[in-house]
C-alpha positions in Angstrom: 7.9 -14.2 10.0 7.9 -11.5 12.8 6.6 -7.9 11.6 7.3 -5.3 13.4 3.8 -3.6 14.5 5.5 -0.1 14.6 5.6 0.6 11.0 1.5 0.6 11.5 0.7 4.4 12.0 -1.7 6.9 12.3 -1.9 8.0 8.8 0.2 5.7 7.3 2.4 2.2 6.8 6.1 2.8 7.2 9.5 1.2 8.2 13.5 0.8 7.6 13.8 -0.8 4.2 15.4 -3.8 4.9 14.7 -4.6 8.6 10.6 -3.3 8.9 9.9 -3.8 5.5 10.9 -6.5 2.6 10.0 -7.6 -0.3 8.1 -10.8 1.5 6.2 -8.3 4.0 5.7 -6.2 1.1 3.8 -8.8 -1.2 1.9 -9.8 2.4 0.6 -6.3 2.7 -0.4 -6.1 -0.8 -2.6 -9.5 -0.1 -4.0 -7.9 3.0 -5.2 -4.5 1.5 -6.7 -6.5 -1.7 -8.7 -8.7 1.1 -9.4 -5.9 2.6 -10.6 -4.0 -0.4 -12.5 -7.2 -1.3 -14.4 -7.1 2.1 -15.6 -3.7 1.6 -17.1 -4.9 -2.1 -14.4 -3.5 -4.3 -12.2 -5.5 -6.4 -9.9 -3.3 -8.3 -7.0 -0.7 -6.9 -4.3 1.6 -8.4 -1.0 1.1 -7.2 1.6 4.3 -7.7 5.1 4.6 -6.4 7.9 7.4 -5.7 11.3 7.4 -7.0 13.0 5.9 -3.7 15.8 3.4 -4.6 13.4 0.3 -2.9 10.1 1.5 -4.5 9.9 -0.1 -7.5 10.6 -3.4 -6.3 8.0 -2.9 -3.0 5.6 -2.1 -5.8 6.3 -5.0 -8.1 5.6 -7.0 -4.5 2.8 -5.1 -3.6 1.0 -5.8 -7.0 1.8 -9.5 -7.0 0.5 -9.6 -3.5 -3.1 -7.8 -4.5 -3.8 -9.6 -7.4 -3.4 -12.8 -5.4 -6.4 -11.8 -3.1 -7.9 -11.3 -6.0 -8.2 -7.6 -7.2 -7.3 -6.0 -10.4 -4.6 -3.5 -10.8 -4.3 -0.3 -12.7 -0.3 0.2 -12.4 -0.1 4.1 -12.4 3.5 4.4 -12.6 6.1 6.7 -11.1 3.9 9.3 -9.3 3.7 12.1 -6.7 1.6 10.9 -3.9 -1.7 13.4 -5.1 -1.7 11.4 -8.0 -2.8 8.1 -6.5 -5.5 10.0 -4.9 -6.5 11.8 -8.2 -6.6 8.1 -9.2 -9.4 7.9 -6.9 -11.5 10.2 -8.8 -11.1 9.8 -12.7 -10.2 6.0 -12.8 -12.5 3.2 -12.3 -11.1 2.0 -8.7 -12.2 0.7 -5.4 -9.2 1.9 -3.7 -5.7 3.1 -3.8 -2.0 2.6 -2.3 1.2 4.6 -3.5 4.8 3.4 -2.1 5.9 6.4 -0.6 8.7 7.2 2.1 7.4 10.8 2.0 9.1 13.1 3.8 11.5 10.3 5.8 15.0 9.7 5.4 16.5 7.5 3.0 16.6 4.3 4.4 12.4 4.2 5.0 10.0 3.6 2.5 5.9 3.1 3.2 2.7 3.0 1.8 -0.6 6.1 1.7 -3.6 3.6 1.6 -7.2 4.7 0.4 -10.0 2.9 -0.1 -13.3 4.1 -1.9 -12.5 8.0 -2.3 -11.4 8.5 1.1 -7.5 8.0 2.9 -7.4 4.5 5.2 -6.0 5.8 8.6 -6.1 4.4 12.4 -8.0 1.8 13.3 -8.3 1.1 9.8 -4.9 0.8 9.4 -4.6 -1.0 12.5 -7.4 -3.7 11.0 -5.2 -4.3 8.1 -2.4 -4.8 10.6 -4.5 -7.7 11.9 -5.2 -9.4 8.4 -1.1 -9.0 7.7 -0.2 -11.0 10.9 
């Protein structure tokens, strides 16, 4: 399976629903970040998501692809985006990841990854790139 290396950005994971992201890449990413979380000696994450049509099945792929690396999962709902980071905080969690298309149209969706207290972004984002391919 190709994936496109686009949808790995600066602050953020994020694609055309459908074409950059699916289900399949979905639960691939989810495997990567718990490695990932795993190498950094953490083992559980909270997993969030927005009210997009495609979220709620990239986060039921997402949470099947973390807890086969591995990691635990706190399933913290239907959230705005602060509320994965608040996760961070006040919940016993090595790291975080919302489904979120933000502030992009429609037909995107993506992911705000954190791990320890603190937001996952360039060449972190890029290393998980690495572990997804």
């Amino acid at each position: 399976m190709r994936i496109n290396p686009q949808i790995f950005r600066e602050y953020d994971i994020r694609g055309i629903v459908g074409k950059d992201l699916t289900g399949e890449i979905v639960k691939m990413l989810g495997k990567s970040f718990g490695t990932y979380i795993i190498s950094k000696g953490g083992n559980k994450v909270s997993v969030g998501r927005d009210n997009r049509l495609s979220s709620p099945k990239f986060k039921s792929a997402l949470i099947g692809g973390i807890l086969s690396a591995g990691c635990d999962v706190i399933n913290i709902g239907l959230v705005p985006t602060p509320v994965m980071y608040f996760s961070l905080f006040n919940l016993d969690v090595d790291g975080g990841i919302v489904v979120t298309g933000s502030h992009n149209p429609p037909n995107f969706n993506g992911f705000k990854l954190a791990v320890g207290k603190t937001t996952i972004y360039g060449d972190q984002i890029k290393e998980l790139g690495k572990l997804l391919r």
